[in-house]
C-alpha positions in Angstrom: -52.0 -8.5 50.1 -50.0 -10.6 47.5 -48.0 -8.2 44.3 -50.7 -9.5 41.9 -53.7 -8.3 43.9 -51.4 -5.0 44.0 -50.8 -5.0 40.6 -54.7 -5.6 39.7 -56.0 -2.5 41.8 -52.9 -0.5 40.2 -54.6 -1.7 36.8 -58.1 -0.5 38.1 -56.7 2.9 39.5 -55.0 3.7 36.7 -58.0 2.8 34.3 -60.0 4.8 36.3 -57.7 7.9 35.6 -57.9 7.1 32.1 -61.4 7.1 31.5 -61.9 10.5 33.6 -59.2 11.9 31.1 -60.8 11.7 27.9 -63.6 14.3 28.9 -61.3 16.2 31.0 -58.1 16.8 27.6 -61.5 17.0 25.3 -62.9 19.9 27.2 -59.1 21.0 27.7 -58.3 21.1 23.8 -61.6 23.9 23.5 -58.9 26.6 24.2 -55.4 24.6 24.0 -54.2 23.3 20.8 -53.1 19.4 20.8 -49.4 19.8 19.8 -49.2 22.4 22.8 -51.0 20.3 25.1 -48.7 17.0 24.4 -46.2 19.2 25.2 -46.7 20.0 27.9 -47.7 16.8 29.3 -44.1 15.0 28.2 -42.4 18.4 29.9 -44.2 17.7 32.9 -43.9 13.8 32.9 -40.0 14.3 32.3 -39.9 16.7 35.1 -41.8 14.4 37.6 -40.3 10.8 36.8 -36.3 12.1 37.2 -37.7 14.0 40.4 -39.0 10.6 41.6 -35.7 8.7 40.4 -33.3 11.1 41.8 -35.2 11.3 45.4 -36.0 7.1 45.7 -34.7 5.4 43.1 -30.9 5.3 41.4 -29.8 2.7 39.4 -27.6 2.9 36.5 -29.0 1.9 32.9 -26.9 -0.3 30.7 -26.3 1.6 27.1 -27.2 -1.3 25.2 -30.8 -0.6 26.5 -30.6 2.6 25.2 -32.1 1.6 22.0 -34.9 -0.5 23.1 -35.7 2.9 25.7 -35.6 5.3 22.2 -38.4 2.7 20.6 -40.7 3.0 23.8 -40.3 6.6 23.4 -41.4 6.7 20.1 -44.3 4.1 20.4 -45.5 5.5 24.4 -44.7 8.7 23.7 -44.2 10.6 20.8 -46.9 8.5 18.7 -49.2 7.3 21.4 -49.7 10.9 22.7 -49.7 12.9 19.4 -52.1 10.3 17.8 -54.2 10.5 21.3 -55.2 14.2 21.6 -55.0 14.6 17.8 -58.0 11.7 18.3 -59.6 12.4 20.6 -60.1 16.6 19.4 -61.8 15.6 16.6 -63.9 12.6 17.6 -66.0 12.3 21.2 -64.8 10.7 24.1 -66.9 7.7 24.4 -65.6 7.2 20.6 -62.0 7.3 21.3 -62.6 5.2 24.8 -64.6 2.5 22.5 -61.4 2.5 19.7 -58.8 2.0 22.1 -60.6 -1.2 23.3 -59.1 -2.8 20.1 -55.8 -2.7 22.3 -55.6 -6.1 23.6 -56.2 -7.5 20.4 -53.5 -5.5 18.9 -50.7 -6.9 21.8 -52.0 -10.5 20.7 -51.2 -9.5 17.1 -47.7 -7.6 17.9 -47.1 -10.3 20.1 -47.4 -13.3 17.6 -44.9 -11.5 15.5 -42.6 -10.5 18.2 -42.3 -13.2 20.6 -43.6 -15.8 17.9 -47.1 -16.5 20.4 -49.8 -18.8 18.9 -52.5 -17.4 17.4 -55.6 -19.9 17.9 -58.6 -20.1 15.8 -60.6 -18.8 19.1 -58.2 -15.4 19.1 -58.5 -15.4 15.5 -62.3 -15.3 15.6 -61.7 -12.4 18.5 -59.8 -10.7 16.2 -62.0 -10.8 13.4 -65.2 -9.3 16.0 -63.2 -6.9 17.5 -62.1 -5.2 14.4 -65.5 -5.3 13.0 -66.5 -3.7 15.9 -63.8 -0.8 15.4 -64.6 -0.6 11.9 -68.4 -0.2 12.3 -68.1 2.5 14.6 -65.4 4.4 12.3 -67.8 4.2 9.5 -71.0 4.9 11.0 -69.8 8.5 11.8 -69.4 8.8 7.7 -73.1 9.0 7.9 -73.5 11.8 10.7 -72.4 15.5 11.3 -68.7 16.5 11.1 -68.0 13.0 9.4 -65.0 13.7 7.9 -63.1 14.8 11.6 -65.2 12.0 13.5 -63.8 9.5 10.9 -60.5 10.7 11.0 -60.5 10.7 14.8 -61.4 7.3 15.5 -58.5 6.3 13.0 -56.2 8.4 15.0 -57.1 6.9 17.9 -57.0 3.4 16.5 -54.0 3.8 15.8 -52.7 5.0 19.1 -53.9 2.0 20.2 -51.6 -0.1 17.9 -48.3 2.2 18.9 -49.6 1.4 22.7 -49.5 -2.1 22.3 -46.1 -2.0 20.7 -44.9 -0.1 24.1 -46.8 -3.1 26.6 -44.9 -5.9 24.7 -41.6 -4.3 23.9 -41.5 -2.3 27.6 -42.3 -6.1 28.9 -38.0 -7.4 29.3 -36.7 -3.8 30.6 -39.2 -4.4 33.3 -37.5 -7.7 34.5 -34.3 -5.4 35.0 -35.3 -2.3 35.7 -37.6 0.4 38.4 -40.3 1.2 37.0 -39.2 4.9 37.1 -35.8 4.6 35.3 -37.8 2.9 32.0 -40.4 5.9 32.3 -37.7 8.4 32.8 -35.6 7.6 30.0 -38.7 6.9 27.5 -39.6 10.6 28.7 -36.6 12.0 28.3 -36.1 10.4 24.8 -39.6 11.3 23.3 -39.6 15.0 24.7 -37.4 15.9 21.3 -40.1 14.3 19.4 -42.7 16.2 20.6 -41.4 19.5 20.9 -40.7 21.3 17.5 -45.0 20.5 16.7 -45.9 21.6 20.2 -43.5 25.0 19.8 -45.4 25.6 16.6 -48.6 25.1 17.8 -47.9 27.9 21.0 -49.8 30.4 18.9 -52.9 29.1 17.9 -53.8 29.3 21.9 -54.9 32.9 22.7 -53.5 32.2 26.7 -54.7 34.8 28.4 -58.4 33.7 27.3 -58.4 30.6 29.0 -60.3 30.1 31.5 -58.4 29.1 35.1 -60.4 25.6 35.2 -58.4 24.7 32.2 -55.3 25.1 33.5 -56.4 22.5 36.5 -57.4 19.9 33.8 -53.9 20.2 32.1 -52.4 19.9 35.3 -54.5 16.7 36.4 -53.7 15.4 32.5 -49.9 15.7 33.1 -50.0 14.5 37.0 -52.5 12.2 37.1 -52.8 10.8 33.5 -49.4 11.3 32.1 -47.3 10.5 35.5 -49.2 8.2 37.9 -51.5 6.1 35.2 -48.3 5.1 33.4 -46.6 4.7 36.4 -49.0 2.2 37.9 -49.6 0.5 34.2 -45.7 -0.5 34.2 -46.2 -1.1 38.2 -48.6 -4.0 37.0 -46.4 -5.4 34.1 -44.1 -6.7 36.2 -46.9 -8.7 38.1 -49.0 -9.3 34.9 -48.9 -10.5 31.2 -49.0 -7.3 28.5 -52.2 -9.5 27.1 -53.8 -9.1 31.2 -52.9 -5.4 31.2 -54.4 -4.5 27.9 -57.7 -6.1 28.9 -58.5 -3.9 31.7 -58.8 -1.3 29.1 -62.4 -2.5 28.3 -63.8 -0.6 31.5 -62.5 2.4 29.8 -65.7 3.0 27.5 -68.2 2.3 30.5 -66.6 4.8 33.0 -66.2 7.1 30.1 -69.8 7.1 29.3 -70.4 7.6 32.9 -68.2 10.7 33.5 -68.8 12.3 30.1 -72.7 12.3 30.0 -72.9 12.7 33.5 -70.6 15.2 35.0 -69.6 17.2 32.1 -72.2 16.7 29.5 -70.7 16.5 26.6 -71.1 13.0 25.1 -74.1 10.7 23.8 -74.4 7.0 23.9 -75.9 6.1 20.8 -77.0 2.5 19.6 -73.9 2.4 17.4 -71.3 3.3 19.8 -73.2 0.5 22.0 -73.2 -2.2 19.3 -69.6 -1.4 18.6 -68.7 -1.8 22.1 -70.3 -4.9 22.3 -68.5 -6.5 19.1 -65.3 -4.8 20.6 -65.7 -6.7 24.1 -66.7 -9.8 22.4 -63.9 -9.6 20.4 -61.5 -9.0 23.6 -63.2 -11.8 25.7 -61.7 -14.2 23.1 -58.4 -13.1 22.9 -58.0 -12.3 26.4 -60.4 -15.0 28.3 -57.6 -17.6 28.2 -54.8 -15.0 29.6 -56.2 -13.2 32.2 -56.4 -15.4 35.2 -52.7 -16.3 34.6 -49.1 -14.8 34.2 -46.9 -14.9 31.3 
């Protein structure tokens, strides 16, 4: 099996774990406050990716990368996770899977600024669809029950979406240079400050002994599975793949959401609106991503 075959079933795997995660932290954050739970999850991530680096990998890391490795820590860690579980807490899962769809057409964005890439009038119409798309689902929760958290949850999660593709294209050089584990261990290391003095505060609005012991597994699998191996295998695939290729997979995210959420644990709808936005949303990717993803950048 050739590395790009590799790095497309890493991007499938690691989608996969994505999806399962947003009803797995939703039902979490029931009895663990957000700030904690982030928290924990960087602890845990930091813990697990210098345990990886000290047992198979050691290489030294220039200084001048140091600032670079600070930005992906505030942009893949500290804002991307906050702005995630903040999110998704107060909007549903199938919402926050269909918001985050909007992420490839924020890396063609980020990158046209950054690394000066074309925008054509094809992308541009993708654009202009797939933000429709993420507006029309933000606003039809103004018109339905807790509008005001559902509203400001899908804008949460939007913009976790934008701070994400900020990390794929300015993650994209380090990885010519670097194991995958030193960039993850020092953008860890690096947003576990920025994380911590909310995630202290927020220790007391979770009454511990209550929860129940399932919860605990479903932080665990959220920090192992979530935290450590999908962002391992996401910067596995960068090396292989364009940031453009790797943000596109994220459109299976909503489908497999769906799936798990109404039919394992129960606790999500598919409505016609959160369909029609999906659709504008994919539409919207297709265009921007259609030209990029049989081919490396």
């Amino acid at each position: 099996m050739n590395k790009t075959a590799k790095a497309h079933i890493a991007l499938l795997t690691a989608n996969i774990i994505y999806a399962a995660s947003f009803p797995i932290a939703k039902t979490a954050m029931e009895y663990v406050g957000d700030s904690s739970f982030v928290m924990f999850r960087v602890i845990g991530a930091v813990m697990l990716f210098w345990l990886s680096a000290s047992l198979f990998v050691r290489e030294k890391t220039e200084k001048k990368d140091f600032p670079r490795l600070m930005l992906l820590a505030i942009f893949g860690v500290a804002l991307n996770q906050s702005l995630f579980l903040k999110g998704l807490h107060l909007t549903s899962p199938i919402n926050a899977a269909i918001m985050m769809v909007t992420s490839p057409i924020l890396v063609l964005i980020i990158a046209s600024i950054i690394i000066k890439d074309k925008i054509t009038m094809r992308k541009l119409a993708g654009i202009l669809i797939g933000f429709s798309g993420a507006v029309f689902l933000a606003w039809s929760n103004l018109s339905g029950n807790n509008k005001e958290s559902s509203f400001l949850g899908d804008l949460f999660v939007f913009i976790n979406a934008l701070s994400w593709g900020l990390y794929l294209v300015l993650v994209k050089p380090l990885m010519q240079k670097y194991h995958t584990v030193t960039i993850l261990k020092w953008t860890f290391l690096f947003g576990l400050p920025l994380v911590m003095p909310a995630g202290i505060m927020d220790l007391d609005n979770t009454h511990w002994a209550e929860v129940p012991a399932h919860i605990y597994w479903y932080m665990a699998a959220v920090v192992v599975l979530t935290t450590f191996v999908a962002y391992l295998l996401n910067t596995y695939a960068l090396k292989e793949l364009s940031a453009s290729v790797v943000s596109a997979y994220i459109y299976l995210q909503p489908v497999l959401t769906a799936i798990i959420a109404i039919l394992i644990f129960q606790n999500d709808t598919l409505t016609w609106e959160k369909a029609g936005s999906a659709l504008m949303i994919f539409a919207g990717v297709y265009l921007v991503s259609s030209r990029s993803v049989g081919s490396r950048q």
